[in-house]
C-alpha positions as CSV (number, residue, x, y, z in Angstrom):
1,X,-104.3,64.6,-34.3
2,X,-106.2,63.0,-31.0
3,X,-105.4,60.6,-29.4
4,X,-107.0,56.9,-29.0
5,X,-109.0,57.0,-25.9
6,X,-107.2,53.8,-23.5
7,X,-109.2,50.9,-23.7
8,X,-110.9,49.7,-20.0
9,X,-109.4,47.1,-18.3
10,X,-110.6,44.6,-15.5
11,X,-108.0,46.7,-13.3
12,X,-111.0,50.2,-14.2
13,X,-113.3,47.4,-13.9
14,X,-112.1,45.6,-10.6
15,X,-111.9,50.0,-8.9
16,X,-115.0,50.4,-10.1
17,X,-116.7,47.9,-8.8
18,X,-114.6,47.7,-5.5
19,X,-113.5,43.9,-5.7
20,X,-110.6,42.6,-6.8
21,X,-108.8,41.5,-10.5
22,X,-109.6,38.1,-9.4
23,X,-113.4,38.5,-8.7
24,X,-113.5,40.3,-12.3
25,X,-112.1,37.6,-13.8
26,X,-114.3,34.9,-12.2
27,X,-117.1,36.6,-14.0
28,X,-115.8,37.3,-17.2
29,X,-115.0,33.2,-17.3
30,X,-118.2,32.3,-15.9
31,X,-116.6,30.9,-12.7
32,X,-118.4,33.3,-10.5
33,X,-120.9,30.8,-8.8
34,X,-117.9,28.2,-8.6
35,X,-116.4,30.1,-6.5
36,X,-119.1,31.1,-4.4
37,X,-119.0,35.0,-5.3
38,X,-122.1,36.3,-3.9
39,X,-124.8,37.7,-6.6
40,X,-124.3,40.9,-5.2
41,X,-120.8,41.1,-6.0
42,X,-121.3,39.8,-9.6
43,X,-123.5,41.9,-10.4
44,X,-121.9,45.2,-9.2
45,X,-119.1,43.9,-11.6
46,X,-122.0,43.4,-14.4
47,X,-123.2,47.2,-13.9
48,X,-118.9,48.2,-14.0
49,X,-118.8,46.0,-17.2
50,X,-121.8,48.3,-19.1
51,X,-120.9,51.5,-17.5
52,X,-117.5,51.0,-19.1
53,X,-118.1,49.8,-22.0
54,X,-116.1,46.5,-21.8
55,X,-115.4,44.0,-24.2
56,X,-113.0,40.8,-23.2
57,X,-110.4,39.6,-25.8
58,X,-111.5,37.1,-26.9
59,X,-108.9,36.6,-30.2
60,X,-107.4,33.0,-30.3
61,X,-109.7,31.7,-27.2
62,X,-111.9,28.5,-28.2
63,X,-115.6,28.0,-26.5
64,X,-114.5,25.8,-23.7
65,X,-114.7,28.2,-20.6
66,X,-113.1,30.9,-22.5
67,X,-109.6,29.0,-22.5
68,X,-107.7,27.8,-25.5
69,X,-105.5,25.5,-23.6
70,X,-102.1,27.9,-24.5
71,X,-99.5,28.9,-22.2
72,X,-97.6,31.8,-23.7
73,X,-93.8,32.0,-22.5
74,X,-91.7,35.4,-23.3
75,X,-88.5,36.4,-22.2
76,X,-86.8,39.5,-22.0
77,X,-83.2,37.7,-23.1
78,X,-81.5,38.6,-26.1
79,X,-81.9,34.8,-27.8
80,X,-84.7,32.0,-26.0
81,X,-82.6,30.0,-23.9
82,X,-82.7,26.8,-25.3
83,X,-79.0,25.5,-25.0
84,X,-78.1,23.5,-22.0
85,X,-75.7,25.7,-21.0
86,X,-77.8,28.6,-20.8
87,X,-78.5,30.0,-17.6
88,X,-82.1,30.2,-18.3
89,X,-82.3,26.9,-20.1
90,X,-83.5,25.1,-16.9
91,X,-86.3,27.7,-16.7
92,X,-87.8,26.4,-19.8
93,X,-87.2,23.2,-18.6
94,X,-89.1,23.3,-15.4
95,X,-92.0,25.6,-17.7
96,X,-92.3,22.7,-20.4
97,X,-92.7,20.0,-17.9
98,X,-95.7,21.6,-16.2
99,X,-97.5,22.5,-18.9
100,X,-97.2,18.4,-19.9
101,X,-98.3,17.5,-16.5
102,X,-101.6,19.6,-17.0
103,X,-101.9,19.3,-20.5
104,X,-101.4,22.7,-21.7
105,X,-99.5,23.4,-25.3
106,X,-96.7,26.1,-25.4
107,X,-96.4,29.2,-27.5
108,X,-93.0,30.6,-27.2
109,X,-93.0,34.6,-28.5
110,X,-90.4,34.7,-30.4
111,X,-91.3,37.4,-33.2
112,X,-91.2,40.0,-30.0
113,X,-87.4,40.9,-30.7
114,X,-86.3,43.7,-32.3
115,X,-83.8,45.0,-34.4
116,X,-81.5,45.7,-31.9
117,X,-81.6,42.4,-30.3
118,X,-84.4,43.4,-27.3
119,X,-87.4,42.3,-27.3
120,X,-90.5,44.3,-26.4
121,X,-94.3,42.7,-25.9
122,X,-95.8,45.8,-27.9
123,X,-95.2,45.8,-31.0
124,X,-97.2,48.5,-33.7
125,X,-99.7,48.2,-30.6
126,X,-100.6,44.3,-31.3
127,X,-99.6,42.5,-28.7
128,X,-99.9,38.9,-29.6
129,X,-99.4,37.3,-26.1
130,X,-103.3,37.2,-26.4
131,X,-103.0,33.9,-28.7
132,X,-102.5,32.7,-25.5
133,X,-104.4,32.2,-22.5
134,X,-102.2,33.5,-20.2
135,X,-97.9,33.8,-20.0
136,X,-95.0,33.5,-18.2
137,X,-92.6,36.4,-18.4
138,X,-88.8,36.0,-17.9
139,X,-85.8,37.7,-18.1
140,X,-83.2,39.7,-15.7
141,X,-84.1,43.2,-17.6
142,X,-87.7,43.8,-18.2
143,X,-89.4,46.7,-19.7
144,X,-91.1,47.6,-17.0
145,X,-93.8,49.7,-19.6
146,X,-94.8,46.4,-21.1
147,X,-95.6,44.9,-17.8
148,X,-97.3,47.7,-16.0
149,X,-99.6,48.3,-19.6
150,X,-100.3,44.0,-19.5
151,X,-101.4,44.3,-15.8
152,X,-103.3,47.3,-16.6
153,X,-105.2,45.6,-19.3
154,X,-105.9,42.4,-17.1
155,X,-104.1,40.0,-18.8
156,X,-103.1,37.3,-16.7
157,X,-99.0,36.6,-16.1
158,X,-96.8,35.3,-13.8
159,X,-93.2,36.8,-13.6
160,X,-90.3,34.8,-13.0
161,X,-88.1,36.2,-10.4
162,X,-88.6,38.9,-8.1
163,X,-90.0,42.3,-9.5
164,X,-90.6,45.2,-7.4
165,X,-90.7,47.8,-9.5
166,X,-93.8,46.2,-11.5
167,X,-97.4,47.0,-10.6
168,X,-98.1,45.2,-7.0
169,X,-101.4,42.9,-8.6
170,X,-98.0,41.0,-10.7
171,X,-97.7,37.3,-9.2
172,X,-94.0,36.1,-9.4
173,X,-92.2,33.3,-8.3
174,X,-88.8,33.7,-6.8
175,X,-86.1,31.8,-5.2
176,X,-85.2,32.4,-1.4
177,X,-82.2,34.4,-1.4
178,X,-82.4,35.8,1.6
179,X,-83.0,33.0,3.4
180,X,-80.4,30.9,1.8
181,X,-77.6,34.0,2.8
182,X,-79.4,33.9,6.0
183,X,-78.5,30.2,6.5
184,X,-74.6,31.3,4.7
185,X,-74.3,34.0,7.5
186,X,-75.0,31.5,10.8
187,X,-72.8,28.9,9.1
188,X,-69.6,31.5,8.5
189,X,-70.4,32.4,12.1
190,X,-70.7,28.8,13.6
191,X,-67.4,27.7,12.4
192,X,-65.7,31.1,13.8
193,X,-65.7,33.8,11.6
194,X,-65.8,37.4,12.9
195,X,-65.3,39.3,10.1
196,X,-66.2,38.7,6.5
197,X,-66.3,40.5,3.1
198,X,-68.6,40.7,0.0
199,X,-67.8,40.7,-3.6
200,X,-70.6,41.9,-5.8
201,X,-71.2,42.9,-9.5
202,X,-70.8,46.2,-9.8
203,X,-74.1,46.4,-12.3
204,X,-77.1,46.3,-9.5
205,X,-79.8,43.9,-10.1
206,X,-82.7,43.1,-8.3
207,X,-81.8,39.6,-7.3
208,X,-78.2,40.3,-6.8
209,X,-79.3,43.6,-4.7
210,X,-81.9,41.1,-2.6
211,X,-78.7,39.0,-1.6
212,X,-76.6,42.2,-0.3
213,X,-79.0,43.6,1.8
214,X,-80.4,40.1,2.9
215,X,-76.2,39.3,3.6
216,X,-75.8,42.7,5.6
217,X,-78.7,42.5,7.8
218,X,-78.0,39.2,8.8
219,X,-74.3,40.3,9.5
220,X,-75.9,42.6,12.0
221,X,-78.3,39.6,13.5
222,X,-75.7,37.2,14.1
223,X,-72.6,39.6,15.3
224,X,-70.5,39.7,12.5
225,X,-68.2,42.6,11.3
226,X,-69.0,42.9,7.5
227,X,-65.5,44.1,6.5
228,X,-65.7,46.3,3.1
229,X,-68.1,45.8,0.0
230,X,-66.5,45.6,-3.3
231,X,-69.5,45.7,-5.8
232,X,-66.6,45.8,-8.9
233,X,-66.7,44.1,-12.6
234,X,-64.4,40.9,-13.0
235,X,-61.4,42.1,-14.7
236,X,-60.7,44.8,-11.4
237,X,-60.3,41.7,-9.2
238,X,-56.4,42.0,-8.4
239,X,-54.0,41.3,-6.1
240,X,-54.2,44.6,-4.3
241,X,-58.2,44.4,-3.8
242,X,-57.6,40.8,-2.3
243,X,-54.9,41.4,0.0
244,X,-57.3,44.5,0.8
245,X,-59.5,41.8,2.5
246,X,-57.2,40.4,4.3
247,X,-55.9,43.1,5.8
248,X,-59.2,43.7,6.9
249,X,-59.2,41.0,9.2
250,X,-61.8,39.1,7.0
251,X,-61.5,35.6,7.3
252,X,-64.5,34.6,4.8
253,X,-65.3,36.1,1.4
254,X,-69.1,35.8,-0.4
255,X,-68.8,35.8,-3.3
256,X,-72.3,37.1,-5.5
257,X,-71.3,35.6,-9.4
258,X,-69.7,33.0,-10.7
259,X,-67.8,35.1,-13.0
260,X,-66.2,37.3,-9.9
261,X,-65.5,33.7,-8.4
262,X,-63.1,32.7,-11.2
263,X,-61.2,35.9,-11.1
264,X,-60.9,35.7,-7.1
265,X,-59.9,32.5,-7.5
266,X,-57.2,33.1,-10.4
267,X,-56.0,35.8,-8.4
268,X,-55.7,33.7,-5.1
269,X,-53.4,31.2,-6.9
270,X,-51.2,33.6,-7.9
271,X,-50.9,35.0,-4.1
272,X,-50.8,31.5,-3.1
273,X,-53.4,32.1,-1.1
274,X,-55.4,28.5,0.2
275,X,-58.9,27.9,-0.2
276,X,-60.3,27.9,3.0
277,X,-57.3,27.7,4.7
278,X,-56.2,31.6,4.6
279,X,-59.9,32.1,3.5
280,X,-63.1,30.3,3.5
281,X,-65.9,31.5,0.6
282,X,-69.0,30.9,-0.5
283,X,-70.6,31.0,-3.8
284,X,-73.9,32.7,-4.2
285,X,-74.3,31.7,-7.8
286,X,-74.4,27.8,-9.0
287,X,-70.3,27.2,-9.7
288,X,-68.5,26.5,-12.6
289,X,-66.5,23.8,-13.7
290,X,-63.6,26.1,-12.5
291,X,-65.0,26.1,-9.0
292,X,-66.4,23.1,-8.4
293,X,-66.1,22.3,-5.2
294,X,-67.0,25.8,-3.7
295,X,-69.6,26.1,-0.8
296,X,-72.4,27.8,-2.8
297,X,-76.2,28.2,-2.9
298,X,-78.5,26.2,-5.6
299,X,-80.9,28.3,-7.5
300,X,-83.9,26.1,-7.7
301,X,-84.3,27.6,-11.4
302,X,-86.5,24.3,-12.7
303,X,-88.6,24.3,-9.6
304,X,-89.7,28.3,-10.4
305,X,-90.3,27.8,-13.6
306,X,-92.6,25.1,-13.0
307,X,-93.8,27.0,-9.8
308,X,-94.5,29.9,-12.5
309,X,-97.0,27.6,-14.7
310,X,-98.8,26.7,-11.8
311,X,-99.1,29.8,-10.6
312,X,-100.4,31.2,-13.9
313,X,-103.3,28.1,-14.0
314,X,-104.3,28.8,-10.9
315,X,-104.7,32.5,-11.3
316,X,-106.7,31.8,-14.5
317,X,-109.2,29.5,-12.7
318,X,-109.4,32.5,-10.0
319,X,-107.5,30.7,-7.4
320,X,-104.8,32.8,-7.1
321,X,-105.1,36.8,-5.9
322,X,-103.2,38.9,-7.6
323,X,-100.1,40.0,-6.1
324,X,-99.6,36.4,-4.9
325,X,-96.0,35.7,-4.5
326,X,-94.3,32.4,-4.3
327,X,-91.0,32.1,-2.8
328,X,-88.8,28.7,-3.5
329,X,-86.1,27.6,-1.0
330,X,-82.6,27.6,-2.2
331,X,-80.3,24.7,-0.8
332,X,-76.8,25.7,0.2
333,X,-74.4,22.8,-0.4
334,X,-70.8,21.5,-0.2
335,X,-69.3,22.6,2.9
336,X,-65.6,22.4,1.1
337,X,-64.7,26.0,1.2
338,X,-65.9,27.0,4.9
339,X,-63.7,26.3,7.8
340,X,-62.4,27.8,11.1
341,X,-60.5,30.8,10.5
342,X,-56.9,30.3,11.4
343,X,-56.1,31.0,14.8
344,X,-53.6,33.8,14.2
345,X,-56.4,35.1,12.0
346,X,-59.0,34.3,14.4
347,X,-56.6,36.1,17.4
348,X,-56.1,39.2,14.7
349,X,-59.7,40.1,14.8
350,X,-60.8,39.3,18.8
Protein backbone atom coordinates (compact mmCIF):
# COMPACT_ATOMS: atom_id res chain seq x y z
CA UNK A 1 0.00 0.00 0.00
CA UNK A 2 1.69 3.64 -0.74
CA UNK A 3 2.27 5.79 1.36
CA UNK A 4 0.68 9.44 1.98
CA UNK A 5 2.86 11.88 0.33
CA UNK A 6 4.10 14.52 3.56
CA UNK A 7 2.20 17.48 3.51
CA UNK A 8 4.48 20.98 2.84
CA UNK A 9 5.26 22.99 5.43
CA UNK A 10 6.29 26.71 5.91
CA UNK A 11 9.86 25.06 6.89
CA UNK A 12 9.65 23.55 2.49
CA UNK A 13 8.15 26.83 2.05
CA UNK A 14 10.61 29.20 4.06
CA UNK A 15 13.95 26.73 1.84
CA UNK A 16 12.20 27.37 -1.01
CA UNK A 17 11.85 30.62 -0.98
CA UNK A 18 15.22 31.44 0.90
CA UNK A 19 13.75 33.50 3.92
CA UNK A 20 13.04 32.52 7.02
CA UNK A 21 9.83 30.63 9.12
CA UNK A 22 9.19 34.02 10.34
CA UNK A 23 8.96 35.89 6.98
CA UNK A 24 6.56 32.80 5.88
CA UNK A 25 4.52 33.33 8.53
CA UNK A 26 4.19 37.15 8.16
CA UNK A 27 2.54 36.42 4.93
CA UNK A 28 0.41 33.73 5.59
CA UNK A 29 -1.14 36.19 8.49
CA UNK A 30 -1.17 39.06 6.35
CA UNK A 31 1.45 40.93 8.43
CA UNK A 32 3.87 41.13 5.66
CA UNK A 33 3.65 44.99 4.99
CA UNK A 34 3.52 45.53 8.97
CA UNK A 35 6.58 44.49 9.13
CA UNK A 36 8.05 46.11 6.38
CA UNK A 37 8.88 42.76 4.19
CA UNK A 38 9.86 44.00 0.92
CA UNK A 39 7.32 43.04 -2.10
CA UNK A 40 9.98 41.09 -3.45
CA UNK A 41 10.33 38.85 -0.66
CA UNK A 42 6.51 38.29 -0.32
CA UNK A 43 6.13 37.51 -3.36
CA UNK A 44 8.98 34.92 -3.83
CA UNK A 45 7.07 33.30 -0.78
CA UNK A 46 3.71 33.70 -2.96
CA UNK A 47 5.34 31.79 -6.05
CA UNK A 48 6.87 28.92 -3.00
CA UNK A 49 3.20 28.88 -1.71
CA UNK A 50 1.73 27.69 -5.50
CA UNK A 51 4.65 25.76 -6.50
CA UNK A 52 4.00 23.70 -3.46
CA UNK A 53 0.77 23.44 -3.26
CA UNK A 54 0.14 24.91 0.20
CA UNK A 55 -2.78 25.18 2.16
CA UNK A 56 -2.58 26.83 5.94
CA UNK A 57 -4.65 25.13 8.77
CA UNK A 58 -6.98 26.97 9.25
CA UNK A 59 -9.29 24.45 11.66
CA UNK A 60 -10.51 26.26 14.92
CA UNK A 61 -8.96 29.85 13.70
CA UNK A 62 -11.75 32.63 13.67
CA UNK A 63 -11.44 35.73 10.90
CA UNK A 64 -9.64 38.13 13.03
CA UNK A 65 -6.03 38.04 11.53
CA UNK A 66 -6.14 34.38 11.43
CA UNK A 67 -5.94 34.08 15.34
CA UNK A 68 -8.53 32.55 17.57
CA UNK A 69 -7.21 34.08 20.69
CA UNK A 70 -6.12 30.25 22.18
CA UNK A 71 -3.01 29.35 23.81
CA UNK A 72 -2.62 25.64 23.76
CA UNK A 73 -0.39 24.29 26.88
CA UNK A 74 0.85 20.38 26.72
CA UNK A 75 3.05 18.67 28.78
CA UNK A 76 5.03 15.70 28.49
CA UNK A 77 4.32 14.69 32.48
CA UNK A 78 2.54 11.84 33.40
CA UNK A 79 -0.63 13.85 35.17
CA UNK A 80 -1.01 18.11 34.43
CA UNK A 81 0.62 19.63 37.22
CA UNK A 82 -2.01 21.30 38.90
CA UNK A 83 -1.26 20.55 42.70
CA UNK A 84 0.71 23.07 44.65
CA UNK A 85 3.19 20.87 45.36
CA UNK A 86 3.95 19.84 42.02
CA UNK A 87 7.20 20.74 40.67
CA UNK A 88 5.70 22.00 37.54
CA UNK A 89 2.62 23.60 39.27
CA UNK A 90 4.39 27.05 39.27
CA UNK A 91 4.90 26.63 35.47
CA UNK A 92 1.22 26.78 34.95
CA UNK A 93 1.06 29.42 37.19
CA UNK A 94 3.40 31.87 35.56
CA UNK A 95 1.60 30.40 31.87
CA UNK A 96 -2.07 31.26 33.19
CA UNK A 97 -1.15 34.68 34.42
CA UNK A 98 0.22 35.80 30.96
CA UNK A 99 -2.21 34.70 29.02
CA UNK A 100 -4.72 37.02 31.51
CA UNK A 101 -2.43 39.87 31.13
CA UNK A 102 -2.88 39.69 27.23
CA UNK A 103 -6.17 38.28 27.08
CA UNK A 104 -5.69 35.05 25.69
CA UNK A 105 -7.98 31.78 26.84
CA UNK A 106 -6.20 28.49 27.62
CA UNK A 107 -6.66 25.06 26.15
CA UNK A 108 -4.81 22.53 28.26
CA UNK A 109 -4.31 19.07 26.02
CA UNK A 110 -5.24 16.76 28.07
CA UNK A 111 -6.79 13.91 25.88
CA UNK A 112 -2.90 13.48 24.55
CA UNK A 113 -2.16 10.68 27.23
CA UNK A 114 -2.05 7.33 26.52
CA UNK A 115 -2.70 4.15 27.96
CA UNK A 116 0.46 3.82 29.44
CA UNK A 117 0.44 6.98 31.17
CA UNK A 118 2.72 9.10 28.29
CA UNK A 119 1.40 11.39 26.42
CA UNK A 120 2.20 11.85 22.70
CA UNK A 121 0.87 15.10 20.44
CA UNK A 122 0.09 12.63 17.45
CA UNK A 123 -2.42 10.76 17.94
CA UNK A 124 -4.19 8.44 14.81
CA UNK A 125 -2.41 11.42 12.90
CA UNK A 126 -4.79 14.27 14.33
CA UNK A 127 -3.01 16.43 16.12
CA UNK A 128 -5.44 18.71 17.93
CA UNK A 129 -2.89 21.32 19.19
CA UNK A 130 -4.22 23.11 16.01
CA UNK A 131 -7.49 24.27 18.08
CA UNK A 132 -5.07 26.51 19.15
CA UNK A 133 -3.19 29.27 17.90
CA UNK A 134 -0.11 28.35 18.98
CA UNK A 135 1.40 26.15 22.39
CA UNK A 136 3.62 25.93 25.01
CA UNK A 137 5.27 22.51 25.42
CA UNK A 138 6.55 21.23 28.74
CA UNK A 139 7.93 18.48 30.37
CA UNK A 140 11.58 16.96 31.34
CA UNK A 141 11.07 13.90 28.68
CA UNK A 142 9.84 14.91 25.34
CA UNK A 143 9.31 12.95 22.36
CA UNK A 144 11.54 14.48 20.46
CA UNK A 145 9.43 12.88 17.01
CA UNK A 146 6.56 15.02 18.03
CA UNK A 147 8.48 18.16 18.22
CA UNK A 148 10.80 17.86 15.30
CA UNK A 149 7.28 16.78 12.97
CA UNK A 150 5.38 20.16 14.80
CA UNK A 151 8.41 22.40 13.70
CA UNK A 152 8.47 20.68 10.49
CA UNK A 153 4.96 21.51 9.83
CA UNK A 154 5.29 25.27 10.96
CA UNK A 155 3.32 25.31 13.81
CA UNK A 156 4.33 27.82 16.16
CA UNK A 157 5.65 26.60 19.96
CA UNK A 158 7.71 27.68 22.49
CA UNK A 159 9.42 24.91 24.76
CA UNK A 160 9.93 25.25 28.27
CA UNK A 161 13.38 24.52 29.31
CA UNK A 162 16.39 23.93 27.33
CA UNK A 163 16.21 21.46 24.33
CA UNK A 164 19.05 20.66 22.20
CA UNK A 165 18.28 17.78 20.73
CA UNK A 166 15.01 19.47 19.04
CA UNK A 167 15.19 21.03 15.56
CA UNK A 168 17.33 24.47 16.01
CA UNK A 169 14.10 26.93 14.54
CA UNK A 170 12.44 25.66 18.39
CA UNK A 171 12.31 28.94 20.70
CA UNK A 172 12.61 27.88 24.45
CA UNK A 173 12.93 29.61 27.46
CA UNK A 174 15.31 28.43 30.06
CA UNK A 175 16.63 29.28 33.38
CA UNK A 176 20.40 30.28 33.84
CA UNK A 177 22.05 27.43 35.26
CA UNK A 178 25.22 27.97 34.27
CA UNK A 179 25.41 31.20 35.32
CA UNK A 180 23.85 30.61 38.72
CA UNK A 181 26.76 27.56 39.30
CA UNK A 182 29.04 30.04 37.89
CA UNK A 183 28.18 32.52 40.69
CA UNK A 184 28.14 29.05 43.31
CA UNK A 185 31.79 28.26 42.09
CA UNK A 186 33.40 32.05 42.92
CA UNK A 187 31.39 32.05 46.14
CA UNK A 188 32.88 28.37 47.36
CA UNK A 189 36.21 29.81 46.24
CA UNK A 190 35.90 33.34 48.01
CA UNK A 191 35.30 31.96 51.28
CA UNK A 192 38.35 29.38 50.85
CA UNK A 193 37.56 26.33 49.36
CA UNK A 194 40.14 24.40 47.29
CA UNK A 195 38.68 21.46 46.64
CA UNK A 196 35.06 20.56 46.19
CA UNK A 197 32.79 17.54 45.16
CA UNK A 198 29.59 17.01 43.12
CA UNK A 199 26.65 14.74 43.73
CA UNK A 200 24.51 14.22 40.77
CA UNK A 201 21.50 11.96 39.68
CA UNK A 202 22.78 9.20 38.17
CA UNK A 203 19.78 9.44 35.28
CA UNK A 204 21.32 12.32 32.83
CA UNK A 205 19.11 15.11 31.93
CA UNK A 206 19.55 17.91 29.99
CA UNK A 207 19.17 20.50 32.63
CA UNK A 208 20.87 18.51 35.27
CA UNK A 209 23.75 17.72 32.54
CA UNK A 210 23.88 21.81 31.81
CA UNK A 211 24.70 22.27 35.66
CA UNK A 212 27.77 19.60 35.52
CA UNK A 213 29.48 20.77 32.84
CA UNK A 214 28.62 24.51 33.63
CA UNK A 215 30.06 23.49 37.52
CA UNK A 216 33.28 21.80 36.00
CA UNK A 217 34.37 24.44 33.72
CA UNK A 218 34.06 27.00 36.15
CA UNK A 219 36.14 24.75 38.64
CA UNK A 220 38.83 25.09 35.95
CA UNK A 221 38.20 29.10 35.62
CA UNK A 222 38.49 29.92 39.15
CA UNK A 223 41.33 27.35 40.39
CA UNK A 224 39.47 24.82 42.05
CA UNK A 225 40.24 20.99 42.38
CA UNK A 226 36.92 19.26 41.53
CA UNK A 227 37.49 16.29 43.80
CA UNK A 228 35.37 13.05 42.40
CA UNK A 229 31.85 13.08 40.73
CA UNK A 230 29.33 10.81 42.15
CA UNK A 231 26.35 10.87 39.54
CA UNK A 232 24.45 7.93 41.87
CA UNK A 233 20.54 7.30 42.74
CA UNK A 234 19.51 8.30 46.43
CA UNK A 235 19.30 5.26 48.23
CA UNK A 236 23.53 4.58 47.32
CA UNK A 237 24.30 7.67 49.41
CA UNK A 238 26.11 5.99 52.53
CA UNK A 239 28.46 6.49 54.85
CA UNK A 240 31.33 5.08 52.95
CA UNK A 241 30.63 7.41 49.73
CA UNK A 242 30.63 10.50 52.21
CA UNK A 243 33.59 9.84 54.04
CA UNK A 244 34.92 9.16 50.35
CA UNK A 245 34.65 13.00 50.00
CA UNK A 246 36.28 13.85 52.77
CA UNK A 247 39.02 11.97 52.39
CA UNK A 248 39.37 13.75 49.27
CA UNK A 249 40.23 16.79 50.80
CA UNK A 250 36.89 18.31 49.64
CA UNK A 251 35.76 20.82 51.86
CA UNK A 252 32.33 21.83 49.87
CA UNK A 253 29.75 19.44 48.38
CA UNK A 254 27.08 20.59 45.39
CA UNK A 255 24.60 19.00 45.62
CA UNK A 256 22.32 18.63 42.00
CA UNK A 257 18.63 17.28 43.62
CA UNK A 258 16.78 17.75 46.43
CA UNK A 259 16.23 14.20 46.77
CA UNK A 260 20.22 13.38 46.97
CA UNK A 261 20.18 16.39 49.49
CA UNK A 262 18.04 14.60 52.01
CA UNK A 263 19.99 11.40 51.85
CA UNK A 264 23.39 13.35 52.23
CA UNK A 265 21.99 14.96 54.77
CA UNK A 266 20.47 11.77 56.77
CA UNK A 267 23.66 10.33 56.26
CA UNK A 268 25.72 13.24 57.71
CA UNK A 269 23.75 13.11 60.95
CA UNK A 270 24.50 9.80 61.52
CA UNK A 271 28.47 10.47 60.97
CA UNK A 272 27.94 13.52 63.03
CA UNK A 273 29.14 15.32 60.47
CA UNK A 274 28.27 19.53 60.82
CA UNK A 275 26.72 21.47 58.21
CA UNK A 276 29.09 23.69 57.06
CA UNK A 277 31.30 23.25 59.73
CA UNK A 278 33.17 19.89 58.45
CA UNK A 279 31.44 20.75 55.14
CA UNK A 280 29.82 23.59 53.41
CA UNK A 281 26.98 22.60 50.45
CA UNK A 282 25.02 23.96 48.18
CA UNK A 283 21.70 23.08 46.73
CA UNK A 284 21.14 23.21 43.02
CA UNK A 285 17.58 22.34 43.26
CA UNK A 286 14.87 24.65 45.32
CA UNK A 287 15.11 22.77 49.07
CA UNK A 288 12.78 20.93 50.92
CA UNK A 289 11.23 21.38 54.16
CA UNK A 290 14.07 18.92 55.25
CA UNK A 291 16.72 21.34 54.08
CA UNK A 292 15.58 24.41 54.64
CA UNK A 293 18.12 26.55 55.33
CA UNK A 294 20.61 25.15 52.65
CA UNK A 295 22.55 27.59 50.35
CA UNK A 296 20.74 26.72 47.00
CA UNK A 297 19.76 28.22 43.66
CA UNK A 298 16.08 29.43 42.84
CA UNK A 299 14.60 28.12 39.66
CA UNK A 300 12.69 31.04 38.37
CA UNK A 301 9.96 28.32 37.23
CA UNK A 302 6.88 31.17 37.22
CA UNK A 303 8.96 33.69 35.44
CA UNK A 304 9.70 30.99 32.32
CA UNK A 305 6.48 30.07 32.09
CA UNK A 306 5.25 33.42 31.67
CA UNK A 307 8.50 34.15 29.64
CA UNK A 308 7.22 31.05 27.43
CA UNK A 309 3.66 32.83 26.62
CA UNK A 310 5.29 35.78 25.62
CA UNK A 311 7.53 34.33 23.65
CA UNK A 312 4.94 32.29 21.81
CA UNK A 313 2.76 35.86 21.08
CA UNK A 314 5.44 37.37 19.86
CA UNK A 315 6.56 34.66 17.52
CA UNK A 316 2.90 34.60 16.21
CA UNK A 317 2.88 38.41 15.44
CA UNK A 318 6.40 37.61 13.59
CA UNK A 319 8.42 39.30 16.22
CA UNK A 320 10.31 36.65 17.32
CA UNK A 321 12.95 34.52 14.84
CA UNK A 322 12.82 31.17 15.22
CA UNK A 323 15.44 29.70 17.22
CA UNK A 324 15.09 32.57 19.64
CA UNK A 325 16.19 31.58 22.96
CA UNK A 326 15.44 33.28 26.29
CA UNK A 327 17.48 32.60 29.13
CA UNK A 328 16.08 33.67 32.89
CA UNK A 329 18.55 34.35 35.78
CA UNK A 330 18.43 32.08 38.64
CA UNK A 331 19.08 33.72 42.19
CA UNK A 332 21.32 31.90 44.56
CA UNK A 333 20.23 32.52 48.16
CA UNK A 334 20.85 31.81 51.82
CA UNK A 335 24.36 31.84 52.53
CA UNK A 336 23.72 29.30 55.68
CA UNK A 337 25.58 26.31 54.44
CA UNK A 338 28.92 28.00 52.96
CA UNK A 339 31.69 28.82 55.17
CA UNK A 340 35.51 28.78 55.37
CA UNK A 341 36.75 25.42 55.39
CA UNK A 342 38.33 24.48 58.62
CA UNK A 343 41.76 25.27 58.92
CA UNK A 344 43.13 21.77 59.42
CA UNK A 345 40.99 21.04 56.38
CA UNK A 346 42.09 24.10 54.68
CA UNK A 347 46.03 23.13 55.63
CA UNK A 348 45.15 19.29 54.36
CA UNK A 349 44.56 20.48 50.89
CA UNK A 350 47.47 23.57 50.39
Amino acid sequence: MASTPRKPSQRDIARIAGVSQTAVSMVLNGKADVHQLSPATQERVREAIATLGYVPNLNGRSLRGGRNGLIGVHTYQSVFPVLPDDYYHEFLVGIEGAAVRARQDLILFASTERADGSRRIYRGGGNRLHLADGAVILGVEPNTDDLERLADEGYPFVYVGRRAVVAPSVPYVTADYAGAVREIVERLAGAGHRTVSYLGIAERFEPQQERLDAYRDHCVAVGLVAGPDALIDPEQVTAELLRSIMDSGSTALVVETVELGEAFSAVAAALAVAVPEDLSVVLLDPPSQALRGWSHLVVPRREMGAGAVEALLALLDGRLEPGHVDKIACPVVGLGTIAAPRQDAAEATT
